[in-house]
C-alpha positions as CSV (number, residue, x, y, z in Angstrom):
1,X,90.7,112.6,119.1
2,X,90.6,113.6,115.1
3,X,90.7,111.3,113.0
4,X,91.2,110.8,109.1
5,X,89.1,108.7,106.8
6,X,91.3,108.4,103.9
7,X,88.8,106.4,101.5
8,X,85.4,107.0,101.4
9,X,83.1,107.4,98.2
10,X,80.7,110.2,99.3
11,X,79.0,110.4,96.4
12,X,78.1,107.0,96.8
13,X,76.1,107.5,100.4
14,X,72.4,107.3,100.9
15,X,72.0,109.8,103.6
16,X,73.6,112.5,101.1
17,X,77.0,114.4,101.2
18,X,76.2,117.4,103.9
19,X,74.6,114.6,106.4
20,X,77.8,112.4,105.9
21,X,80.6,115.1,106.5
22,X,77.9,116.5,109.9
23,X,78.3,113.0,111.0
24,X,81.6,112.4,110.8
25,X,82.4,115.5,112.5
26,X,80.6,114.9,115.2
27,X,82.0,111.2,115.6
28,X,85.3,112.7,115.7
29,X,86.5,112.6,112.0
30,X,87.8,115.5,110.8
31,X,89.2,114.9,107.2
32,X,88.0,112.3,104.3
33,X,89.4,111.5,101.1
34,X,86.6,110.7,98.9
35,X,87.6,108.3,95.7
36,X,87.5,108.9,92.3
37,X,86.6,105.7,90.0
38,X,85.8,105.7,86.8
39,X,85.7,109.0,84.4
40,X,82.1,109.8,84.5
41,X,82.5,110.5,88.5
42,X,85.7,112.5,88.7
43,X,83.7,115.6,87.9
44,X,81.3,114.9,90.6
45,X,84.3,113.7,93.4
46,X,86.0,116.9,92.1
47,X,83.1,119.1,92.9
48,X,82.6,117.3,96.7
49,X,86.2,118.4,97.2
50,X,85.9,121.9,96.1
51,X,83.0,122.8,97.8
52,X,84.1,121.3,101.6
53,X,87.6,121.9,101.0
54,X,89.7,121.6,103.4
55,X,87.5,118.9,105.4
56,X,87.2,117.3,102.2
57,X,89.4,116.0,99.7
58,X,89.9,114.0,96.9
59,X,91.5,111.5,94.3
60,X,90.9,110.9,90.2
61,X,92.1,107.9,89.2
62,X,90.1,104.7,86.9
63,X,89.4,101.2,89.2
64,X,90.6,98.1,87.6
65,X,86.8,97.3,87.0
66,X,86.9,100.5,84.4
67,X,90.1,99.7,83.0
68,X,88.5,99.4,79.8
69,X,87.1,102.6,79.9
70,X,90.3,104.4,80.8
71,X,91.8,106.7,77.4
72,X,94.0,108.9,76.8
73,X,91.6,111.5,77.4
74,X,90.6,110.5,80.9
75,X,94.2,110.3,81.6
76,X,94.3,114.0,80.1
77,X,91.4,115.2,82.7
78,X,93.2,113.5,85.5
79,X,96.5,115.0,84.9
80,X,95.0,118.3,84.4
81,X,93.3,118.6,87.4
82,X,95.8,116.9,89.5
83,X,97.7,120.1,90.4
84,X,94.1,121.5,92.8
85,X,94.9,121.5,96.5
86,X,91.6,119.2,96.8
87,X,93.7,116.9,94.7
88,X,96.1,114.8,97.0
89,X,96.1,111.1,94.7
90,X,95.7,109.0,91.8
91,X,93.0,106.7,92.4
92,X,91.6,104.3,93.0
93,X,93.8,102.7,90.7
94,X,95.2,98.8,90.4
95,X,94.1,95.0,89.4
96,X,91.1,93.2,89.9
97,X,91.3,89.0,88.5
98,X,88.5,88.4,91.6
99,X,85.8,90.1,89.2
100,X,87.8,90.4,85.9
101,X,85.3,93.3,85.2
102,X,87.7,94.6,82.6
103,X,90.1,92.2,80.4
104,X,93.3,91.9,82.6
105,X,95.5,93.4,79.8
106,X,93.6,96.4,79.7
107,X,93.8,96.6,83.5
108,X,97.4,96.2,83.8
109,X,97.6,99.5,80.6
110,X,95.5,101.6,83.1
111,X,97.3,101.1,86.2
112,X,100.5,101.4,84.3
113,X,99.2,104.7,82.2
114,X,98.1,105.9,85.6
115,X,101.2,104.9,87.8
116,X,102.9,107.1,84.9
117,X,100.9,109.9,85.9
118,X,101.4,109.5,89.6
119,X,105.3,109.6,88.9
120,X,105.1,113.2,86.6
121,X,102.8,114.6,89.1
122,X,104.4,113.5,92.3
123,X,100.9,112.2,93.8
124,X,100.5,109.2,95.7
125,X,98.6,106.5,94.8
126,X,95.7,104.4,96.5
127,X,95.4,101.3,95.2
128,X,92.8,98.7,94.7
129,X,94.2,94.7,93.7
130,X,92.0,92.0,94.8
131,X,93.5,88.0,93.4
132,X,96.0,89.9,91.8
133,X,99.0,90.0,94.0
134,X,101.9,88.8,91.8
135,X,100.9,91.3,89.1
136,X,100.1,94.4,91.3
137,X,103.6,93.6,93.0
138,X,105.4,93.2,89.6
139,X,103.9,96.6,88.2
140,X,104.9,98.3,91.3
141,X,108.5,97.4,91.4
142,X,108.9,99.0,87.6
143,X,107.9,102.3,89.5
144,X,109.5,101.4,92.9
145,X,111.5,104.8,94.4
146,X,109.5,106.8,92.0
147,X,105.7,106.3,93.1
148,X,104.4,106.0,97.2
149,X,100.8,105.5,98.3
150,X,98.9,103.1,100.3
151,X,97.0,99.8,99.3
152,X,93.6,100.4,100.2
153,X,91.2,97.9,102.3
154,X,94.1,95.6,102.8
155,X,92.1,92.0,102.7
156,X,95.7,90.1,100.9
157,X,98.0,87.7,102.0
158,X,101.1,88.6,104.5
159,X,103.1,88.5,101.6
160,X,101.3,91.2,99.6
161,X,101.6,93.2,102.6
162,X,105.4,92.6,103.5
163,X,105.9,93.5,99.4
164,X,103.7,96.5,99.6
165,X,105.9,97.8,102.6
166,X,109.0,97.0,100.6
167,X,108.4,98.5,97.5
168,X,107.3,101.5,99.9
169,X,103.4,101.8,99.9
170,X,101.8,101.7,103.0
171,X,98.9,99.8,104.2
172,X,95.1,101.0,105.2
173,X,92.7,99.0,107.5
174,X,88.6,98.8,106.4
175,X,86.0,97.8,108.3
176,X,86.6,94.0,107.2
177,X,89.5,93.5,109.7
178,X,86.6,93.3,112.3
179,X,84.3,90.5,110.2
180,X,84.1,87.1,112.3
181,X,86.4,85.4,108.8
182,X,89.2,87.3,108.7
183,X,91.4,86.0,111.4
184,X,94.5,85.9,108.6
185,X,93.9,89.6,108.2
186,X,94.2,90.0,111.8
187,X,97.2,88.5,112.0
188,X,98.6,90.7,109.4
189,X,97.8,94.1,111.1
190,X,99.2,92.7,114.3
191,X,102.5,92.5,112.3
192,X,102.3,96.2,110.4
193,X,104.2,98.8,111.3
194,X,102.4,101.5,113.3
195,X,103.9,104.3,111.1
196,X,102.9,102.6,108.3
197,X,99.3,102.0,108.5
198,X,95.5,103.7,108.0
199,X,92.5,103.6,108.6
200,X,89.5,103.9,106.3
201,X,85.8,103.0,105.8
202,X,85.2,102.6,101.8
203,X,81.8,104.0,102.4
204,X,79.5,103.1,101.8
205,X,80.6,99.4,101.6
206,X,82.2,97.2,104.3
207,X,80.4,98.9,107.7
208,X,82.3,97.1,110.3
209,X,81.3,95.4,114.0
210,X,79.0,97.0,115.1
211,X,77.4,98.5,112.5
212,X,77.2,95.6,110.1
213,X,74.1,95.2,108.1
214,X,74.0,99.4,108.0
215,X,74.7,101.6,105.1
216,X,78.9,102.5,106.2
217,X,79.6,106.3,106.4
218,X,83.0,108.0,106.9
219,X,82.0,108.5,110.7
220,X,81.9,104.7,111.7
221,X,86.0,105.0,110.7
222,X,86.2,105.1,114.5
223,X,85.1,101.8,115.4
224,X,87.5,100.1,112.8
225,X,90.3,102.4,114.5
226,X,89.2,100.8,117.9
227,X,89.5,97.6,116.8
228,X,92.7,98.0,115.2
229,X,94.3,99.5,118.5
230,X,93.7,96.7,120.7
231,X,94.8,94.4,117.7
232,X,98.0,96.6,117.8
233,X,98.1,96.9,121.6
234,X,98.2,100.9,121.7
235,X,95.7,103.0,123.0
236,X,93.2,105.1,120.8
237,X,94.7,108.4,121.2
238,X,97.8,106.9,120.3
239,X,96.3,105.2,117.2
240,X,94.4,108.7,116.5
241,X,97.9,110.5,116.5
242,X,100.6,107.9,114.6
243,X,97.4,107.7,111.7
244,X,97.1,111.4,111.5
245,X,100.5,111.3,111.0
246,X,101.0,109.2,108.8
247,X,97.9,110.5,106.2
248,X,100.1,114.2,106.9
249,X,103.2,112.3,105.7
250,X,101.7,110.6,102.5
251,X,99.2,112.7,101.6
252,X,101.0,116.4,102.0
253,X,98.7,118.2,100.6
254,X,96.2,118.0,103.3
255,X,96.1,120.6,105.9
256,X,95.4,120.3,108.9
């Protein structure tokens, strides 16, 4: 089995970028997406992608906690660059009222200013929204048939999820769908589409069961796949292959 960690911040990880990518290869993962965030680390996820391109890849985009930082210029630099083959999204882009890190209005200009770019470049989006379902739904729909991508670490309600699907964004699964408190996330996935779902880490955050209380790293992607096939009654290879597919579907510039 291959597998695909679609969101994973290796410039983030501890152990360093060369032991990351070694580990995940051996663990089976064979491709990562690491995550742009704010505009002082898009040169730095750029250079990641460049360098271990293909295995590596990449998206520019400004989180909701730095939507005060985002500018015309860092919209500029991401719209430039957004053309490389190590370039396959804009993110990780959306609304955060959990932490309010940024004033919401500004929030809700970056995501818009950014969905803008997603549409003129053709790129997917990955999406961060956390207590901000209504909003994040209501911005999507202005861009609905003109803008894909997937909600990252799905941790929302049904009804984000059943809006996210209709609006045409497709769902990926962290590490928390394994924490002891998230039986309503369980009972989410269960409901998902299998062609419609991912499977990620957001390393180094959110290590799942078993590895709780370590650093998280692109290669423990596996053990949140495993989980999620027996939540979705398919078998691991099966779950390997519809993911795969589905990563080669939204993200098309990945080769594999």
């Amino acid at each position: 089995m291959e597998w695909i960690d679609i969101h994973a911040h290796l410039n983030m990880l501890e152990e360093g970028v060369d032991a990351a990518i070694a580990h995940a290869k051996a663990a089976g993962v064979r491709k990562i997406i690491t995550i742009g965030t704010e505009p002082g680390d898009h040169p730095i996820v750029l250079d990641i992608a460049r360098k271990y391109y293909p295995d590596v890849y990449c998206t520019l985009g400004v989180h909701p906690h730095d939507g005060k930082a985002y500018s015309e210029e860092a919209g500029r630099f991401i719209e430039q660059h957004s053309s490389e083959p190590c370039v396959v999204a804009i993110g990780e882009i959306g609304l955060d009222y959990y932490y309010d890190q940024s004033p919401r209005e500004q929030q809700k200009e970056a995501f818009r200013a950014q969905l803008e770019i997603a549409k003129r470049t053709k790129l997917p989006i990955e999406i961060h929204t956390r207590d901000a379902e209504e909003d994040t739904i209501a911005i999507l729909k202005e861009f609905q048939g003109d803008v894909t991508g997937v909600v990252h670490c799905f941790t929302g309600t049904e009804w984000l999820a059943k809006q996210a699907l209709d609006v045409g964004l497709n769902i990926s699964i962290s590490g928390v769908v394994t924490f002891k408190n998230a039986d309503s996330l369980r009972q989410t996935v269960k409901m998902l589409p299998l062609d419609r779902i991912h499977v990620e880490t957001d390393a180094p955050f959110l290590a799942p069961i078993p590895m709780r209380g370590k650093k998280n790293t692109p290669a423990y992607v596996v053990h949140t796949a495993k989980f999620v096939a027996e939540l979705k009654g398919v078998s691991e290879e099966q779950l390997c292959e519809q993911t795969r597919l589905n990563a080669l579907k939204m993200f098309p510039k990945i080769q594999w």
